[in-house]
Each structure stands twice: as structure tokens, then as C-alpha cells.
N, C-alpha and C positions, 0 to 999 in steps of 0.2 A: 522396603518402601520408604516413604515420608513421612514425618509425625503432622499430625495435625495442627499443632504450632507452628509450622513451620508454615502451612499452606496458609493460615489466617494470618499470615503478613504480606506473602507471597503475593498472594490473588487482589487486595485491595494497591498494595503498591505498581504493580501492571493495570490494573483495570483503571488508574489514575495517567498512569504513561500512554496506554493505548488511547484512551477516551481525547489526550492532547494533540490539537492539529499539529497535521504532519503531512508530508509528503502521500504518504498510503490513504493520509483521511482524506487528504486534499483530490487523489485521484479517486475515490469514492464518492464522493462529490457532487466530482465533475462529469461520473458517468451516470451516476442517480439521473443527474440533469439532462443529460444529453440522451443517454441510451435506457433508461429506465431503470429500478430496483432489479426486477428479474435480468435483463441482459447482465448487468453491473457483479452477475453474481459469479460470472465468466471471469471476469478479473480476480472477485476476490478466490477463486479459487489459483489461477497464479501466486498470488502473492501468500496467501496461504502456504502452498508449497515453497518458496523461497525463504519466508519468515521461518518455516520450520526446520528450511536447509541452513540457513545462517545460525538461529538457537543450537541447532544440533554439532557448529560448528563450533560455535563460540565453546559449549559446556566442553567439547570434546578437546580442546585449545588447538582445532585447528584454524582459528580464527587470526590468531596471535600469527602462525605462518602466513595466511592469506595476505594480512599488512605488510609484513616484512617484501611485497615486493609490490612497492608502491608505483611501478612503470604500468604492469599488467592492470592492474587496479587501478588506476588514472584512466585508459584507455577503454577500459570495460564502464567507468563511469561517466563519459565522455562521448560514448556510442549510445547509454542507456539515456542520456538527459539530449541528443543531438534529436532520438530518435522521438522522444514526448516532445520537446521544443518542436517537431516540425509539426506532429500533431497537431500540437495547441495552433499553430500557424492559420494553417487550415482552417482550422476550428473557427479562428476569430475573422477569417474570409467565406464562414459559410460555404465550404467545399469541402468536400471529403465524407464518405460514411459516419465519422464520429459526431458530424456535427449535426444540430438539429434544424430539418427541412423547413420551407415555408412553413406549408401546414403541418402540423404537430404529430401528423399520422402517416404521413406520407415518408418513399423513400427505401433503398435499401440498410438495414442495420448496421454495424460494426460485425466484421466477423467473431464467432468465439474466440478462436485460436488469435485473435489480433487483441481480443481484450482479456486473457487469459495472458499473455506475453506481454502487454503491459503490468499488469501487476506483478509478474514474476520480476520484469527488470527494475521494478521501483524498488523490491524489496531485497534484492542480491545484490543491487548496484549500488547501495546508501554505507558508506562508512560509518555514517552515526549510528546506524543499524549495528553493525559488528561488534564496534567499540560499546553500545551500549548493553548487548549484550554479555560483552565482555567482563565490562564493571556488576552487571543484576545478576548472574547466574553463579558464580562459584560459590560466596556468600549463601546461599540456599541448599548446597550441594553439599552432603557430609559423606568424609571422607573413609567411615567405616562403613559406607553403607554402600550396597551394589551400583554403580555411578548409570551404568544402564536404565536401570527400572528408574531412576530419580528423574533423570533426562527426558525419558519418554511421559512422567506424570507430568513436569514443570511442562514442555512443549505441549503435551494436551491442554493444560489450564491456558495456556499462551494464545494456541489457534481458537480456541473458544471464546477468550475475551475479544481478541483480535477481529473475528469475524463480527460478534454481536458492536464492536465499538463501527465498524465500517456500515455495517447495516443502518445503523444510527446516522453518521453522513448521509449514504448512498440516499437514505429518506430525505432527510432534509433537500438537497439538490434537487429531488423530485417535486418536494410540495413547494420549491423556489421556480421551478420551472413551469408548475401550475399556475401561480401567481402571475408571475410574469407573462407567460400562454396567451392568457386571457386578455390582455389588454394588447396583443399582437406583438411584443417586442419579441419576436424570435432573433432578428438578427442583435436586439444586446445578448438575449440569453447565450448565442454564439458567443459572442465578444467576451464576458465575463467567465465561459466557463475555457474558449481560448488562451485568456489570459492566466488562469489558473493553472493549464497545463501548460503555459510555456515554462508558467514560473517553477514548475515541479521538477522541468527539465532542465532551467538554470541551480535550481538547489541542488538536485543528484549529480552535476555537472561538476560544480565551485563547492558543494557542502565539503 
């Protein structure tokens, strides 16, 4: 297993990276805001599973191959950011399921599977993603020690900050959307949380 020194560096140095806006907080957000805490939690189960397909990739250095073919990988990041840019689109015209109705109650939701697959492609499609797990994981990982069992405690610790830091967004965007609610700007709260996902879709795009 892991010695406990290892984990008390571990866990605050991640729970600092996670907790920093990013792309995954930024769509947490924007779905607190738009689709509520509970719906939002459809994404973060996507992204969940991608974060932990990427960590598992990086420690296993399949990661290091993924790069190496930067055609595939352009293309795949390119479809992932075309696909949230046209969301946020919408979004910021007040049409489409993501966005939020006149009335605050009104309306069909986002489907699961559409906010499940948003978080998955934010978090497979991010080179910074790769790369940075690339740099945090070996570093933690010793090399006498069964690399299996090491990988699956580091990913545990990962999906567990990971979710609690997105919970922490997904809130916030909801008590911004309260705020906002009440005084009837629903078409800024479109606008703002629009603009937020196009910009998610120009970052995973151009990052």
C-alpha cells in the first residue's frame, strides 16, 4: 500500500489543484446554475469517470502514448470544445434544455446522458489534464511497491476531492442563480452561464 507520509502531502497538494478554477469547476458552475445541485450531479459523474480514466492513464504511462499522437488528440479536443461552445450558444440565447426557462421552474431539463457526457468530455478532452497528471503522479508512486494498489488509493483520494471540490462550484452557481432569480434576470443568468460554457469550449479547444 502507501505510507501515510506520502498521503499527507498527497491529499493537500490535490485538494489545492482541484479546489482552483478550471474547466471542470467552471462546468460545475454553470450547471449548479442552470440545472440545479442534484441534476449537476449527472455530469459530475461523467467527469468522475474520465478523471479517473486519465489518472489511471497517466500513472500507467499510457498517457505519454496518448500525446504522442497529437493529430487524434487535436481532433478529439476540437469536437469536445465545438460541442460545449455550441451549448454555451444556446445557452446565452435562452434556447435549448441547458438553459434556464422564464420561470425558474418551468421547462423540460437537460437529459442525464447529455450531462453525464458533458463532464466526461471536459475531462478526457483537456491536455492540461494529462500533462498534469503526468508531472503529480509518478513522484507519489514508489517503485518497490505494488504500482496497482498505489494507483487505485491515489485515484480514490483524487475522485473524492474531485467531487467534493465540484460540489463546492455546482453550490455556488446555484445560490448565484438564486440571487439573480429574484430580481427576474433570468435571461443575464442565461448570458453569464452561456458565456462561461462557450469559454470552456474555447479553453478545451485552444488549451
Amino acid at each position: 500500500m502507501m505510507s501515510w507520509a506520502t498521503l499527507s502531502v498527497f491529499v493537500p497538494t490535490f485538494l489545492l489543484v482541484s479546489l482552483t478554477p478550471g474547466m471542470c469547476m467552471t462546468l460545475a458552475m454553470v450547471l449548479g446554475m442552470t440545472q440545479g445541485v442534484k441534476r449537476a450531479l449527472w455530469m459530475m459523474v461523467g467527469e468522475l469517470i474520465g478523471v479517473g480514466l486519465v489518472a489511471a492513464a497517466a500513472g500507467a504511462g499510457v498517457a505519454a502514448l496518448m500525446l504522442r499522437q497529437p493529430a487524434l488528440f487535436m481532433a478529439f479536443k476540437w469536437v469536445g470544445g465545438a460541442y460545449l461552445a455550441y451549448i454555451g450558444i444556446m445557452m446565452w440565447r435562452s434556447r435549448g434544455r441547458m438553459a434556464i426557462p422564464n420561470e425558474l421552474e418551468a421547462g423540460p431539463p437537460a437529459g442525464r446522458w447529455q450531462l453525464a457526457l458533458q463532464g466526461f468530455l471536459t475531462a478526457v478532452a483537456n491536455p492540461k489534464g494529462w500533462a498534469f497528471f503526468m508531472v503529480l503522479l509518478p513522484p507519489f508512486l514508489d517503485s518497490s511497491r505494488p504500482l496497482g494498489q498505489q494507483l487505485m488509493l491515489l485515484i480514490a483520494v483524487i475522485l473524492t476531492i474531485e467531487f467534493a471540490s465540484m460540489l463546492v462550484y455546482a453550490t455556488g452557481g446555484k445560490t448565484l442563480r438564486r440571487v439573480l432569480g429574484k430580481s427576474g434576470n433570468v435571461r443575464l443568468l442565461n448570458r453569464i452561464a452561456g458565456t462561461l460554457m462557450i469559454g470552456v469550449g474555447i479553453w478545451l479547444a485552444l488549451g
